[in-house]
Steps between C-alpha positions, in 0.01 A plus 500: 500500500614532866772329642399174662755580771354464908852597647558165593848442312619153572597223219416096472844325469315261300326706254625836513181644507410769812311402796291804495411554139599203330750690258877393426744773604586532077112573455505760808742687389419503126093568637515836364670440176333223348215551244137464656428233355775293659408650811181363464570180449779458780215662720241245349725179693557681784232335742575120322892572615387686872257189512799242428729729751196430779486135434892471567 
């Protein structure tokens, strides 16, 4: 799986998670690490936490 990753690098005080792709910093750096599986599932919540990042 690709990298969810728009180049838009800049973290929620509140929830840690990226502006641009919704990640933490731990799961951005571990991205190309972790089992697929786990990726999958991190990339599975990615538009509920970019959707709660929009909302404020």
């Amino acid at each position: 799986m690709k990298s969810p990753c728009v180049e838009l690098c800049s973290f929620d005080g509140r929830t840690g998670w990226c502006r641009g792709c919704g990640r933490t910093k731990e799961e951005c750096r571990a991205w190309k690490k972790v089992q697929p599986h786990q990726r999958n599932k991190v990339a599975a919540d990615l538009p509920r936490r970019l959707s709660r990042l929009s909302r404020g």
